[in-house]
Each structure stands twice: as C-alpha cells, then as structure tokens.
C-alpha positions as a Markdown table, in Angstrom:
| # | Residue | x | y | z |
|---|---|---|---|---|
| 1 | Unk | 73.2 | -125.1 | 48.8 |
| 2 | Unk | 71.0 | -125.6 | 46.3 |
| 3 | Unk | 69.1 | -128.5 | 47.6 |
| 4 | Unk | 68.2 | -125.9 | 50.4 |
| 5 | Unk | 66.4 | -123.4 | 47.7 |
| 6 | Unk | 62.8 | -122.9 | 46.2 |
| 7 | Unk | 62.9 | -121.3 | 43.1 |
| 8 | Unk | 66.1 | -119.8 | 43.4 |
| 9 | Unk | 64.7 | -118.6 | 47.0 |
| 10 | Unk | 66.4 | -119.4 | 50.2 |
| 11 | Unk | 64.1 | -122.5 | 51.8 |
| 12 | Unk | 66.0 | -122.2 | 55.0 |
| 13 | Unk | 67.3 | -119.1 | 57.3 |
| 14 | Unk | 71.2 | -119.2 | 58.4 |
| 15 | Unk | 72.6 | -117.1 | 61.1 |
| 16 | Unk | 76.1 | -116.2 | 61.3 |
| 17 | Unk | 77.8 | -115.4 | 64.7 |
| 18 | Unk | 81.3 | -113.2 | 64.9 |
| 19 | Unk | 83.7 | -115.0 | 66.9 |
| 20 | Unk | 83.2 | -112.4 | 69.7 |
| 21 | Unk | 79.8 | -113.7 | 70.6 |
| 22 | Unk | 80.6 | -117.2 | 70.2 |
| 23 | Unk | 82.4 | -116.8 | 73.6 |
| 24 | Unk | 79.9 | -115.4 | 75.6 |
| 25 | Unk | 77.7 | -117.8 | 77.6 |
| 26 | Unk | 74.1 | -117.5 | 76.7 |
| 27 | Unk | 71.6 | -117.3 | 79.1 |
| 28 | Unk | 68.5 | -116.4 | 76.5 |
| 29 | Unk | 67.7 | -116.9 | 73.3 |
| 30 | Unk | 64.5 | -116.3 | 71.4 |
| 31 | Unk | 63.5 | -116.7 | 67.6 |
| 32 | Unk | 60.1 | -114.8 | 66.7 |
| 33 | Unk | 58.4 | -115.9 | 63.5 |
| 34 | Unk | 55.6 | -114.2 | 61.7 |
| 35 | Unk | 52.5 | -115.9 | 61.0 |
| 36 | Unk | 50.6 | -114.4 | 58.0 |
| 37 | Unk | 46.8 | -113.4 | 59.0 |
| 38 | Unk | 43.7 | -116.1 | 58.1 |
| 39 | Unk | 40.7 | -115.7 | 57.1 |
| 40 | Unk | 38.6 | -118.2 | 59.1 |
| 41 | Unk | 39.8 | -119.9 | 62.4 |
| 42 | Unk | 42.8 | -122.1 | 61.7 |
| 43 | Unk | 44.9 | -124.8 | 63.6 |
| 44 | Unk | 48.5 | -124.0 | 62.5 |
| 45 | Unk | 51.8 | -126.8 | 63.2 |
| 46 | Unk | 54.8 | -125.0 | 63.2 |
| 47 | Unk | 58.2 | -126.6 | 63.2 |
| 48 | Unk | 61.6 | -125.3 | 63.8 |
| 49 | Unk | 63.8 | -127.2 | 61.8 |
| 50 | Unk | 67.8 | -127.5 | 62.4 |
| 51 | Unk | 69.5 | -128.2 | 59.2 |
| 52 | Unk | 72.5 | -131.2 | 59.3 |
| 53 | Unk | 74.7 | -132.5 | 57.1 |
| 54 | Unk | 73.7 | -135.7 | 54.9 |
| 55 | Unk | 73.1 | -138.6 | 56.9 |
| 56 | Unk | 73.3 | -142.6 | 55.5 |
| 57 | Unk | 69.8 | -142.2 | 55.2 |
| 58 | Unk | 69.0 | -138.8 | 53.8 |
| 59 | Unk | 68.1 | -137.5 | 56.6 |
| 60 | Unk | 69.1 | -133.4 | 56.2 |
| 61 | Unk | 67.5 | -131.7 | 60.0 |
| 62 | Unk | 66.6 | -132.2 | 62.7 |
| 63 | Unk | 63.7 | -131.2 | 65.0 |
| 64 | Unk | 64.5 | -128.3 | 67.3 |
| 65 | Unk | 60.6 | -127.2 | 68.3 |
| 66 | Unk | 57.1 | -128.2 | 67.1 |
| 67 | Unk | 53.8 | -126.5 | 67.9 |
| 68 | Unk | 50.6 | -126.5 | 67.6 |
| 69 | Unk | 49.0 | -123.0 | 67.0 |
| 70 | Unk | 45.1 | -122.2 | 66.4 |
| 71 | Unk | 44.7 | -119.0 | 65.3 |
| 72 | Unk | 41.2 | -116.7 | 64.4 |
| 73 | Unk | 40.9 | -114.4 | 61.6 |
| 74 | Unk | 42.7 | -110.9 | 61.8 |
| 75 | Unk | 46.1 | -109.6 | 62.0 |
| 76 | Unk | 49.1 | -112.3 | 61.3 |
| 77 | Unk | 50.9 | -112.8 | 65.0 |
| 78 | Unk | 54.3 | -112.7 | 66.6 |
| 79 | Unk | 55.2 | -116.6 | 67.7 |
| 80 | Unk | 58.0 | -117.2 | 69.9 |
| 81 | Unk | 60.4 | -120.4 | 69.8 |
| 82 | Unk | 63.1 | -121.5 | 72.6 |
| 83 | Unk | 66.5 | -121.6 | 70.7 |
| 84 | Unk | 68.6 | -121.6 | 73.9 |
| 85 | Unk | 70.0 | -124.9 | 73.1 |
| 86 | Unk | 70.5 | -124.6 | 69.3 |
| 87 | Unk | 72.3 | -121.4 | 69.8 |
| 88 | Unk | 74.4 | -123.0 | 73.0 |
| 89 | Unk | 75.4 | -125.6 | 70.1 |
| 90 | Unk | 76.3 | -124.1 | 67.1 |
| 91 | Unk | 78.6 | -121.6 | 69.3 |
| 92 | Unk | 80.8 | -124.6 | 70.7 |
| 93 | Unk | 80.5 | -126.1 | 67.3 |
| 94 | Unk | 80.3 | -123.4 | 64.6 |
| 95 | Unk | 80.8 | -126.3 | 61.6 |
| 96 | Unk | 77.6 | -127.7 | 62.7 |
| 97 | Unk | 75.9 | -124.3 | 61.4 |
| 98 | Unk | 74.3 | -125.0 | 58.8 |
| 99 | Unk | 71.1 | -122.7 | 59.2 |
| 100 | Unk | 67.7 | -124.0 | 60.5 |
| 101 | Unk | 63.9 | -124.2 | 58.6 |
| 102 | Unk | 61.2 | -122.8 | 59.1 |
| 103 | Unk | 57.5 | -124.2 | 58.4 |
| 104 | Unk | 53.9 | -123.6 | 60.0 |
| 105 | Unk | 51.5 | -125.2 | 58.1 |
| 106 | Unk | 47.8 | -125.1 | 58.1 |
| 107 | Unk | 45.3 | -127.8 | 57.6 |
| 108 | Unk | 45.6 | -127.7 | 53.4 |
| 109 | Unk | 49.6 | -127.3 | 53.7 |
| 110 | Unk | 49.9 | -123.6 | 53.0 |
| 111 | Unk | 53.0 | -122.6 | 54.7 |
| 112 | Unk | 52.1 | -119.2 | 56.7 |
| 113 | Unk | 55.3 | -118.2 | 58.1 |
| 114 | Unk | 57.0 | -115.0 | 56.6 |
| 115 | Unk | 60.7 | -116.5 | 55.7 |
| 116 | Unk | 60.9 | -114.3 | 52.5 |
| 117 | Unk | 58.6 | -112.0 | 51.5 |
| 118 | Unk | 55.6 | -112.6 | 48.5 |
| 119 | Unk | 55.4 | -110.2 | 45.7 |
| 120 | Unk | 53.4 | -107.3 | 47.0 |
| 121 | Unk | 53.9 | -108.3 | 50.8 |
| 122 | Unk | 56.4 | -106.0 | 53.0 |
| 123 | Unk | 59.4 | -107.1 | 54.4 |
| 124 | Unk | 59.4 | -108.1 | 58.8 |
C-alpha cells in the first residue's frame, strides 16, 4: 500500500503466518524493537501501532501498546512489547493482517526505532 510508505520505504512492518501456526494456541508472544543510542538523556514515547482498514473517518490503526521510555547516552537498547493479543487476533482472523507501525519518538519528533536501516547503519 502506498499510503503505508516513506519514500518508497516501508512505514509499517507486516508479519505473515503459514497456516500451520495459525492453529496453534499461543501462550507468548514478544516483539523487541531497537532503540538507536542518544547522546544526552532522553524521554522516548513509543507506540505500537496495529494497522486497519479505512474507517468512515480516516482512521487507519489502532493502538496496540504505548510507552514511555527515558533513556541516558550510550548504546541503543533492546525494548520489549506484549503482542499476545494482536497475534491471538490476526491468527483467528488472518484478513485483519494488515501489518502494525512502529514509532518511538523523542522530545523534537525524531523517530529512534530501527524499522529499516539508514544509509551507513547495519541491519538488526
């Protein structure tokens, strides 16, 4: 979907599930984002996005996790989100798959979660 891109870049992260796991019953499920490293202490929001089709009003997600995050200068960390539910979900409905976004903002709205890699950054 293009409406789901940033120059020509994926803005959202979609998992696909073979039908042999969609019948299992799930009993944990974890998503760990990467935080990029900052270089003075830093109050982060993160938000775990679940993406929907086109409501009456527009509306294209839904929240699945906020979170508020301060982190000190170093090394980027490891953050771990519940997805129990969302997973539970999309494996008793499949069609409602349509992927999930990811943001963590700072205080100046630089996003600092690795979705997709900048030029000269490696790849998670």
């Amino acid at each position: 979907d293009l409406l789901m891109q940033v120059e020509g870049k994926p803005k959202c992260c979609f998992f696909k599930f073979s039908s042999k796991i969609q019948h299992n019953k799930v009993v944990k499920a974890q998503l760990w984002i990467y935080l990029r490293p900052v270089k003075t202490p830093t109050t982060v929001f993160v938000q775990i996005l679940r993406l929907i089709k086109p409501m009456k009003d527009g509306t294209r997600y839904t929240g699945i996790r906020s979170l508020k995050l301060d982190m000190n200068p170093g090394a980027g960390i490891w953050q771990s989100i519940d997805v129990k539910t969302v997973l539970q979900n999309w494996l008793k409905q499949p069609e409602s798959n349509l992927g999930i976004e990811i943001k963590a903002l700072n205080e100046n709205g630089h996003d600092l979660a690795v979705t997709f890699p900048r030029p000269g950054e490696d790849g998670l």
